[in-house]
N, C-alpha and C positions, 0 to 999 in steps of 0.2 A: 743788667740790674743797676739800679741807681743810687746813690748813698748820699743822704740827705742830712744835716748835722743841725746843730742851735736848732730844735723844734722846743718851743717851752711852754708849759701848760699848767695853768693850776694846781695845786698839791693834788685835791680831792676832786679831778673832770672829770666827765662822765666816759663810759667806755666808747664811746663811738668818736671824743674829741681829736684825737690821734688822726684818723683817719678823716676827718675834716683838715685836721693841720695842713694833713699831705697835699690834699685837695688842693687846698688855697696857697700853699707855695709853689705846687706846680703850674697850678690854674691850667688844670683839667678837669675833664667830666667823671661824673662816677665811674661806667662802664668802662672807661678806658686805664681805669686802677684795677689790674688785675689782682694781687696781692704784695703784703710786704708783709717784713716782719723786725721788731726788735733788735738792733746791734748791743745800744748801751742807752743804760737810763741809769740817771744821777740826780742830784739834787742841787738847787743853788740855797746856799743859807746863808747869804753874807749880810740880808736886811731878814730876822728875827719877826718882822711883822708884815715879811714878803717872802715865804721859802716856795718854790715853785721846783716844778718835774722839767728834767733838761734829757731829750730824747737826739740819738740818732737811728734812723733807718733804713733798711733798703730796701728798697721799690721795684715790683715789677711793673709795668708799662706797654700798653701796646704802639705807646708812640714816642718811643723812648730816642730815638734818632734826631724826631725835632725838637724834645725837653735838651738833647745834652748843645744843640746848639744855638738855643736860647739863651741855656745858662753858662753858657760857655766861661762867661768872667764872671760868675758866682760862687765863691770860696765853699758857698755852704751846699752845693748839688756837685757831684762828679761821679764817675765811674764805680763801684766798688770794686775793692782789689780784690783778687782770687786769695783767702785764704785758705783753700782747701793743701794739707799734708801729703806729699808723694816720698814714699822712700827711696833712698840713693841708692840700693842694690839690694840683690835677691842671693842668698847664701847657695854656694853649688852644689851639689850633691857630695861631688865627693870631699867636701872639708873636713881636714885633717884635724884644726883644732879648733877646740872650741873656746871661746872667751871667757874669765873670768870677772865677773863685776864681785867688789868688796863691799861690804855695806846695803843694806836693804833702807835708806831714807830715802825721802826727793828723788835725789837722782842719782842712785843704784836703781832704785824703780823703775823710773822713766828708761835710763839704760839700759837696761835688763829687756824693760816690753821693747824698745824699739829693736833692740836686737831679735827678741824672740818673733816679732812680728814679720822681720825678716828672714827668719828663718836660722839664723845662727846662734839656736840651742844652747843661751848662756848658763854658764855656773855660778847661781850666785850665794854669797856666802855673809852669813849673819852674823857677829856674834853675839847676839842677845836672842832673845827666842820670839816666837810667835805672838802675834800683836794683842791676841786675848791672853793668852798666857803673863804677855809683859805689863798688859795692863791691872789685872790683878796683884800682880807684885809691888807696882807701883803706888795703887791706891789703898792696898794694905800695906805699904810704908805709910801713907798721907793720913791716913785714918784711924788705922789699927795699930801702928808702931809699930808694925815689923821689924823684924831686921829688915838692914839698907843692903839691897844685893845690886854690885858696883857692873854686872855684866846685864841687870834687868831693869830698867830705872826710867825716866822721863830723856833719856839721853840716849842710851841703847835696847834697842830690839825693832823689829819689826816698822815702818814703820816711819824711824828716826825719830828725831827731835820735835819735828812737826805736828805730830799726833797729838801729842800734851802741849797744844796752842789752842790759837782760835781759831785756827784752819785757814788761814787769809792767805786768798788766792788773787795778789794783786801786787804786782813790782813797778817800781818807776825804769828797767832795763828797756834796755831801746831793744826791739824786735822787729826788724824790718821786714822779716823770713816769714811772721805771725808763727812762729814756734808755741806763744803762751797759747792761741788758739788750740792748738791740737793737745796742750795739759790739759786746758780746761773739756774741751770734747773729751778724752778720755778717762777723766773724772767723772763728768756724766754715764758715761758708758758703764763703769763703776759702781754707781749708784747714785751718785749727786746728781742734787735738781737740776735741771736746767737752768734757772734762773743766774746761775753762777755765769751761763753764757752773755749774760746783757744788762745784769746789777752793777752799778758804782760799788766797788769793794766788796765783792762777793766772797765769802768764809761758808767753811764745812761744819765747825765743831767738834770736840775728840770724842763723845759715841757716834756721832755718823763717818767718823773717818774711821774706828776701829770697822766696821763692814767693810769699806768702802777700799781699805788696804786689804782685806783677803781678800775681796774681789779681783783685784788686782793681782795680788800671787795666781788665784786660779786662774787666768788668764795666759800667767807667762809659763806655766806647767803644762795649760793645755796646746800652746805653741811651742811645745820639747825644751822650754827650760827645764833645769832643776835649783831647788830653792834648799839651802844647811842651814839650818839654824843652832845657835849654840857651839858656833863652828868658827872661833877667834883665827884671826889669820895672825899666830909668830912671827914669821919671816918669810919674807919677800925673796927668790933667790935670783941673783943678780950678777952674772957672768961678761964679762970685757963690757961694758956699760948695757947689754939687753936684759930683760926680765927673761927668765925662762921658768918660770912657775911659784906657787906659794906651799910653805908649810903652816901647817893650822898646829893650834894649842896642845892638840892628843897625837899629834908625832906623821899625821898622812900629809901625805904629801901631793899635787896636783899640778900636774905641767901644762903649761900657757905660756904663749909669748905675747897675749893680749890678755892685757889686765886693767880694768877699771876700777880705781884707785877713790870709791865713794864713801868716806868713810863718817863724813860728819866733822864737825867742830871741835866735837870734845876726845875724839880716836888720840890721846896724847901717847900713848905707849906705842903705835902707829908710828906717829912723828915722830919721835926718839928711836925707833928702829931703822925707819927712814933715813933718820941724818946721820946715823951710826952707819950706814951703807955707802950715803956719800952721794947719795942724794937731792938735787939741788932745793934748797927750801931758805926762804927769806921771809925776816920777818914783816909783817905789816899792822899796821895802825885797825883799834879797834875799841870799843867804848865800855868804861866801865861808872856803877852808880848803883842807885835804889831801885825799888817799885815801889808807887805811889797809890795810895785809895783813896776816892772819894764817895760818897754818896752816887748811885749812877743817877739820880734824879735832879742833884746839881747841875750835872756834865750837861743833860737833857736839857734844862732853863735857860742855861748858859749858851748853849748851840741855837738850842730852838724856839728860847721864846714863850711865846700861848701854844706854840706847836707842839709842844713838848709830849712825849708821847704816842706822837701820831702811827697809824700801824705802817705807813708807807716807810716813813723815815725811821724806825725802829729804835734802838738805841745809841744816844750820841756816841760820836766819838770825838778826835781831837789829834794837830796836828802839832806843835810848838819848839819851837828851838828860840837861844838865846847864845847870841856871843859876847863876853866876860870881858871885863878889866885885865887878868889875869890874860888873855888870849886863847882862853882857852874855850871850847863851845860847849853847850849844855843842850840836850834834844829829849823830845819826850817819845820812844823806842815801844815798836809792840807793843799799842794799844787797844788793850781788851774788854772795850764796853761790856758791861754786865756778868762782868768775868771773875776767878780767880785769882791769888797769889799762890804758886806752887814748888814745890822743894823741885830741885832738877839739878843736883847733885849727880855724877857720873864716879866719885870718889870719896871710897871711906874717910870719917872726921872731917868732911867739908859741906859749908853750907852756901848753897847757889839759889839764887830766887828766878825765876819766870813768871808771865801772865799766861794764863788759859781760857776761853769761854767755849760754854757749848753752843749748838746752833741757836737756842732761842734768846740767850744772852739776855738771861732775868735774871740772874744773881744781883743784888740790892747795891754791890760794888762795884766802880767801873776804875779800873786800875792800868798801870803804864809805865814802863821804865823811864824814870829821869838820870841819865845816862851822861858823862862826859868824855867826851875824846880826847883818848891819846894814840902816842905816836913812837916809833921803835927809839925815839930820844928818849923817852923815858925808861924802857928797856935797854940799851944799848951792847948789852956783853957778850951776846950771840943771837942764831937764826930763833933758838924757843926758848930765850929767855922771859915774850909773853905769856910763855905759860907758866913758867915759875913762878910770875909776878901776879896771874890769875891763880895760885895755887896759894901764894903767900896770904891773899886777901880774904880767898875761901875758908882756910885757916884759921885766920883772925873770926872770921863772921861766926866758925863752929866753936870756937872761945866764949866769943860775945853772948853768943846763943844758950852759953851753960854748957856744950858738950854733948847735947843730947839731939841736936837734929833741929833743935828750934833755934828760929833764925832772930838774930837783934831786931828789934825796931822802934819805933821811938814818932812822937807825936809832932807834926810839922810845925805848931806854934812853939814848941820845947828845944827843935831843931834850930828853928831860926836865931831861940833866943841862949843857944848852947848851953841848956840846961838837961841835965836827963830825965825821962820821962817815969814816970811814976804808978799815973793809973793810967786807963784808956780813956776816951770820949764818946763821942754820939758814933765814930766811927768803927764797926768791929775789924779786926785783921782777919780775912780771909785763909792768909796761909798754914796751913797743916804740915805737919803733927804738932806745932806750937809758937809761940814768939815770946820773946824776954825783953820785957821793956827797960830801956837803958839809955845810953847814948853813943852814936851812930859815929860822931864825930874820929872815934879811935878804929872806926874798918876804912878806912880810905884814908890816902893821901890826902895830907892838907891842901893842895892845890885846888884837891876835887871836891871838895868839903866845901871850900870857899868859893867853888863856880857855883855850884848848887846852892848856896844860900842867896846869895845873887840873883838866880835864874827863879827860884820858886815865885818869889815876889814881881816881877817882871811876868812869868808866866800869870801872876793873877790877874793883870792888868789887859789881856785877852779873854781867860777864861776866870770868870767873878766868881771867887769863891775857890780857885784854885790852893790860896795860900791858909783856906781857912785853919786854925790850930786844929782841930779832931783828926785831920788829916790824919793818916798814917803812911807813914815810911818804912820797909822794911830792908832790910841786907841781906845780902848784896848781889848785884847782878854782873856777874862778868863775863858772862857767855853772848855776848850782843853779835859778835861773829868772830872770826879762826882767828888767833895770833898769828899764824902764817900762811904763806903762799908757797905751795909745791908748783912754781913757775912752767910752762909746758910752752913748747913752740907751734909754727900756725898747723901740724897736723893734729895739735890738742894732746900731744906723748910729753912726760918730761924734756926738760933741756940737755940732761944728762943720761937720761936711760929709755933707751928704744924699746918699746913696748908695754911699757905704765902709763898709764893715761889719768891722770889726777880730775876729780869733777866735784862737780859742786861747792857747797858752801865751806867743809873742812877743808878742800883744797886753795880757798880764798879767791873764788868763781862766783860766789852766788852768795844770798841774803835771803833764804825765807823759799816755802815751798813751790812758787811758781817759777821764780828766778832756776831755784835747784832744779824741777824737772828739764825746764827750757835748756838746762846746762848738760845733764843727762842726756837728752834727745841729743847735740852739739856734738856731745862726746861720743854714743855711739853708732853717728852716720860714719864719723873718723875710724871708728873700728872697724866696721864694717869695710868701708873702701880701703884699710890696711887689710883686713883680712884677703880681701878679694884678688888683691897686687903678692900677696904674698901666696898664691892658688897657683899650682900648675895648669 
């Protein structure tokens, strides 16, 4: 098969243009195009009144022998690689133990199926509950004003963090293995479209991912996992540097000397048990700031143009970063066209903002962390004192908020001009159970205060209308990814404890659900071939 790149065509060609294209790059006959199909289709928009379809594909061919040494020194025709997924081993029959994964996000997931797929009947263990169950808790806090229950929330259960996003199935990690290939195939498998196999930034939405995760549990249930939910993991137990098992919240206890350590970002009582064990964990660099709304039909003008609208190109989005005077850099984080601002709080009296869209991504708002980086110098007094410093800022925002859950926020012309805001504008604030108009400038360091006033203005100068005053701004986001890293060496187990295998995105692995499964998958080939070395 042949893999053919740069094919670029009209927004709006006809269906059969595609299959001309191929034509005329190969300069072959018809009959001799047996089939192809779709890799990746994207968009070029960088001329507004020239957006055009950017196709790669692969080609079957019955005269594929002479195409590849025709095109021998053409960048844009070659081989296509084998992405197809093989597993590194098959569980024995007689295995004595069985692995524990912690965590049911990303990659506890992926984990979890690839083990079970191999046959080594993981234990995996939740502590938040089941993904319909945590989603009603969650959206009767956002709606109804429930109480905030700190074990059910946009942070823990089922699921992860991921669910209450936009679903965006799309990393810049280098995968030379095509790892992200086999998340996304098993996503589909799942229930997701296909189309997720060959769109430019392809996203789920959080009701087609709530299916789309129990699909996925029954899955690894029906390959001899078993799935806890509600089932907090206390203590790690940890013997001359090996894990030999976990005790959960209600006093049972579970013996493993393979444990997958998936726990998410926000597991801080995790982290603090961890480093109380002794543990090797360091801190790292990670971004903290707003979320930003605008009109989504700006963002759309502004991207596309007369385009704007179009059903192919769907809802704009937008990529921005600025680096500061100060040295310090300013990015625009998880953006979710036609999306939500959402409470995603993991801890009582604190307020944490996120962006969410569903799959059709019509909400009238198109919103984005504008986020600043920092670095363990700003924290410097140990391995998690980023989370005290994310904790101190949460703090502040549930102050600012009034106490009640609603988060500060304040109007971007009022921002700029460091006055507090008073009423709203043409813009309304998405985020639920409420927002308290004020000023912004007392939840964040002044460092970060003054990169962001800097960066909005500069970001208008890309996207027109970016800096308009309606804007809204809300506080604050500081979950952009883990304070720390639970460091692990090349068999992927910590540095310090034989048999904990730290994954994903809380173990500072991974950014976002594709990255996370790919990290998952990484993590449990390594179990598995410890499991196998460790077989009589």
């Amino acid at each position: 098969m042949l893999r053919i790149t740069e094919i670029k065509l009209p927004l709006d060609h006809p269906e059969d243009a595609l299959k001309l294209a191929i034509l005329k790059k190969l300069q072959i006959k018809p009959e001799e195009l047996t089939n192809y199909s779709i890799f990746k289709r994207s968009y070029d928009a960088r001329k507004k009144t020239d957006i055009y379809l950017v196709y790669i594909v692969d080609v079957e061919t019955s005269v594929e022998k002479q195409l590849l040494a025709k095109f021998q020194a053409d960048p844009h025709v070659s081989i296509t690689p084998d992405m197809s997924y093989h597993h590194v081993a098959k569980a024995p029959s007689n295995l004595k133990t069985r692995p524990i994964v912690i965590g049911l996000g990303p990659a506890g997931m992926f984990a979890g199926l690839m083990l079970a797929q191999m046959g080594f009947r993981p234990i995996i263990l939740e502590r938040g509950k089941a993904v319909r169950d945590r989603t009603a808790d969650t959206f009767n806090f956002w709606k109804k004003r429930a109480a905030f229950n700190p074990e059910s929330n946009a942070q823990f259960g089922e699921g992860g963090a991921g669910t209450f996003s936009d679903g965006k199935l799309y990393s810049q990690v280098k995968d030379p293995q095509h790892y992200g290939r086999k998340v996304l195939t098993e996503f589909v498998n799942a229930g997701a479209s296909p189309e997720i196999l060959y769109i430019n930034k392809p996203h789920i939405g959080t009701f087609k991912l709530v299916g789309i995760v129990q699909n996925f549990r029954a899955r690894i249930e029906e390959l001899g996992g078993e799935i806890h939910f509600q089932s907090r993991v206390e203590d790690i137990d940890i013997q001359n540097g090996k894990a030999k098992g976990v005790t959960l919240a209600s006093g049972e206890y579970i013996a493993s000397n393979h444990i997958v350590l998936a726990v998410g970002h926000s597991a801080r009582d995790t982290f603090q048990m961890l480093y109380d064990h002794g543990v090797y964990i360091e801190a790292k660099p990670f971004s903290i700031g707003f979320r930003i709304e605008h009109p989504q039909t700006l963002i759309d003008r502004a991207r596309f143009g007369d385009y704007a609208g179009h059903k192919t190109l769907g809802a704009a989005d937008y990529k921005l970063v600025h680096h500061c005077k100060n040295g310090r850099s300013v990015y625009s984080f998880c953006m979710c066209p036609g999306g939500l601002v959402v409470a995603a709080t993991s801890e009582v009296g604190r307020v944490v903002t996120n962006g969410m869209s569903q799959y059709s991504r019509n909400e009238r708002n198109a919103n984005s962390g504008i986020v600043v980086g920092i670095t363990p110098e700003d924290y410097p007094e140990h391995p998690l004192a980023g989370i005290d410093f994310q904790r101190r800022l949460e703090s502040r925002a549930f102050e600012l908020g009034g106490g009640t859950y609603a988060a500060p926020a304040q109007l971007v012309g009022d921002f700029l001009a460091n006055r507090p805001s008073q009423a709203l504008g043409t813009v309304h604030p998405s985020y639920s159970p409420d927002v308290l108009l004020g000023d912004l400038s007392e939840s964040l360091p002044d460092y970060a205060i003054a990169a962001i006033r800097e960066a909005i203005p500069e970001f208008n100068k890309k996207i027109k209308g970016f800096a308009m005053d309606d804007a809204m701004l809300t506080g604050v986001e500081t979950r952009t990814s883990s304070p720390i890293r639970i460091k692990r060496n090349e068999n992927y187990q910590s540095l310090n404890t034989e048999g904990l295998f730290p994954a994903g995105e809380g173990a500072g692995y991974a950014g976002g659900i594709l990255s996370a499964g790919i990290d998952g998958i990484k993590v449990a080939e390594a179990v598995a071939l410890s499991l196998l070395e460790a077989s009589p």
